[in-house]
C-alpha positions as CSV (number, residue, x, y, z in Angstrom):
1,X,33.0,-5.3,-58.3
2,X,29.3,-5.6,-56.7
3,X,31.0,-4.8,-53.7
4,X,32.1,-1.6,-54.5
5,X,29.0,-0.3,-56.6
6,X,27.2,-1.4,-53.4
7,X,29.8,1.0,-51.6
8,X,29.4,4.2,-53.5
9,X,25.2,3.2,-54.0
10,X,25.4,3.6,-49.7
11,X,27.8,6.6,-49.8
12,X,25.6,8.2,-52.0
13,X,22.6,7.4,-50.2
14,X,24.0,8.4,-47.0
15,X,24.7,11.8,-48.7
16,X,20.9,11.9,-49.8
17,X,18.8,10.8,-47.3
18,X,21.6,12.2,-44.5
19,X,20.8,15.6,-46.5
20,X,17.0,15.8,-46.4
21,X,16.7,14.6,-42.8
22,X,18.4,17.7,-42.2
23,X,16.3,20.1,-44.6
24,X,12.8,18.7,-42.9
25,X,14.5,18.7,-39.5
26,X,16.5,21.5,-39.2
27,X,16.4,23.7,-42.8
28,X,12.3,23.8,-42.8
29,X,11.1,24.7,-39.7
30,X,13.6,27.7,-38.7
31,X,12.0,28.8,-42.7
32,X,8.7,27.9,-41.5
33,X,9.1,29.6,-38.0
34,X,10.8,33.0,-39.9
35,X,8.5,32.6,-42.8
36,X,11.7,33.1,-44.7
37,X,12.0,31.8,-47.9
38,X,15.3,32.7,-48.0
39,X,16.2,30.1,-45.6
40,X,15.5,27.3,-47.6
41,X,16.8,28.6,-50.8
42,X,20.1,29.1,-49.6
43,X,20.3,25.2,-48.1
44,X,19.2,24.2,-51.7
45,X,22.1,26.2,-53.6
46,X,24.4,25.1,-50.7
47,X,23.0,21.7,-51.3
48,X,21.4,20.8,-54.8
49,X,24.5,19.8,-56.7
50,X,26.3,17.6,-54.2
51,X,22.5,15.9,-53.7
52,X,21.9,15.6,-57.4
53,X,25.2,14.1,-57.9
54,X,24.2,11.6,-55.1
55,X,20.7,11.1,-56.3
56,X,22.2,10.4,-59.6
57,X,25.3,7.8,-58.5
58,X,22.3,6.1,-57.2
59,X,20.3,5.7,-60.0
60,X,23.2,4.5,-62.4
61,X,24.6,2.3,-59.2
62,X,20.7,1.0,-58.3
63,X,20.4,-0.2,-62.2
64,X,23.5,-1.8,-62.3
65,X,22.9,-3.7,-59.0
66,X,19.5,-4.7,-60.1
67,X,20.8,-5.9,-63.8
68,X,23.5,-7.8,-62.0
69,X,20.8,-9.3,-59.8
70,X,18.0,-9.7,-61.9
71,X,19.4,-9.8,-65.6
72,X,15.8,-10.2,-66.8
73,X,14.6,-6.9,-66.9
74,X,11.0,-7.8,-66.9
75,X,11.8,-9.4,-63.4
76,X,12.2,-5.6,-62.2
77,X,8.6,-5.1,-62.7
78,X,7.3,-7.8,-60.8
79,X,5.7,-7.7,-57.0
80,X,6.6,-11.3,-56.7
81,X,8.2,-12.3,-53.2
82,X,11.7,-11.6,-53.2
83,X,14.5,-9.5,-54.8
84,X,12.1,-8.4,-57.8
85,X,9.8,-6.8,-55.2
86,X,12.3,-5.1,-53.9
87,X,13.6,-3.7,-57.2
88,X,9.9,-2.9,-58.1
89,X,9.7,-0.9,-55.2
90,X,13.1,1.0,-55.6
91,X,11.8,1.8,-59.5
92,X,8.1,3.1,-57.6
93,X,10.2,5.1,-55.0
94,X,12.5,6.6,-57.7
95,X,9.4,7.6,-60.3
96,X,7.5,9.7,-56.7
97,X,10.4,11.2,-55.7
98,X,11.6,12.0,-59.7
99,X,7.5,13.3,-59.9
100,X,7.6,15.6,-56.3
101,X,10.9,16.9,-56.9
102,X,9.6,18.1,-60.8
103,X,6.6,19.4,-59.0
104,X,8.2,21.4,-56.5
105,X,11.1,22.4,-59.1
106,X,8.4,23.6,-61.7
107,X,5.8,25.1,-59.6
108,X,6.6,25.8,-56.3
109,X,10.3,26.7,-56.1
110,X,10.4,29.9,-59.3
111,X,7.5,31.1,-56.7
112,X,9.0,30.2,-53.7
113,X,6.8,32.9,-50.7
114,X,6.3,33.2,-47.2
115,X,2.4,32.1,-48.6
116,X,3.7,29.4,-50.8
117,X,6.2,27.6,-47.6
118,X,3.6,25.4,-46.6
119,X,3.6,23.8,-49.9
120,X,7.1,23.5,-50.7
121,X,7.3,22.0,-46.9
122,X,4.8,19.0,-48.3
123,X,6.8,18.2,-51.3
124,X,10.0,18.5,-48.2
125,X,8.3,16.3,-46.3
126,X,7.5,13.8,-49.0
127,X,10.8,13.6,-50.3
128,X,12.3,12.8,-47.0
129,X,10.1,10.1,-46.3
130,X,10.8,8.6,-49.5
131,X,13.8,8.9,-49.1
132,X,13.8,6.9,-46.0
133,X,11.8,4.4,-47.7
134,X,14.7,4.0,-50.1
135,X,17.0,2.9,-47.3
136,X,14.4,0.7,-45.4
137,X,14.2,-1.0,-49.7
138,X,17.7,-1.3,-49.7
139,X,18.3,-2.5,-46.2
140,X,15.1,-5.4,-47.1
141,X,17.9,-7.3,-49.7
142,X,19.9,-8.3,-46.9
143,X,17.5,-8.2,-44.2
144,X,14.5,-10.0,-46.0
145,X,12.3,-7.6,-44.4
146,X,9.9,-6.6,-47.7
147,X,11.0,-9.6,-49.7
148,X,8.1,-12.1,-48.1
């Protein structure tokens, strides 16, 4: 079974981080260039429920890896060497990205402007490289590469 859940957690991670690689290196700076807001909107209809889905399979698939990992749940807060860190770290990376995407949800995107790009390109930013610091979390389990 921890096969599997491992499975969909990558397919869906694939699916998330695969998708903001291309909004900050493709979507975002043709928007940025045209000072088109448009641009990015229609990449976040396009893209927003299949990433959400994703973002969510990972959640519910992350907990149950960790619980089946660390069945002492206050293990998961703990920056203790080994698998705990790295579920500590997961839980920080989840609670900035859940924070930035709020952020640009609430504030930035109902007044989404050619002035208000370079903003919404931060919180863009920022969600890609967390993103990518999700897989380089994930990869540590089997690589031991945070977990010293």
């Amino acid at each position: 079974m921890y096969s599997f859940v491992l499975l969909v957690h990558l397919l869906a991670a694939t699916v998330w981080t695969g998708g903001h690689l291309v909004l900050a290196f493709s979507v975002l700076p043709r928007a940025l260039r045209q000072r088109d807001p448009q641009v990015l909107l229609a990449f976040e209809s396009a893209y927003e429920p299949l990433g959400m889905a994703a973002l969510l399979v990972q959640v519910v698939t992350g907990l149950w890896m960790a619980h089946a990992m660390l069945p002492d749940l206050s293990a998961w807060f703990s920056l203790a060497p080994g698998p705990a860190r790295l579920v500590t770290l997961k839980l920080i990376l989840l609670a900035a990205t859940a924070l930035t995407a709020l952020d640009a949800r609430l504030r930035i995107i109902p007044r989404l402007s050619a002035s208000t790009l370079p903003a919404m390109a931060r919180r863009v930013w920022t969600v890609t490289a967390l993103s990518v610091a999700f897989v380089i979390v994930g990869a540590s389990f089997r690589s031991g590469w945070l977990m010293g």
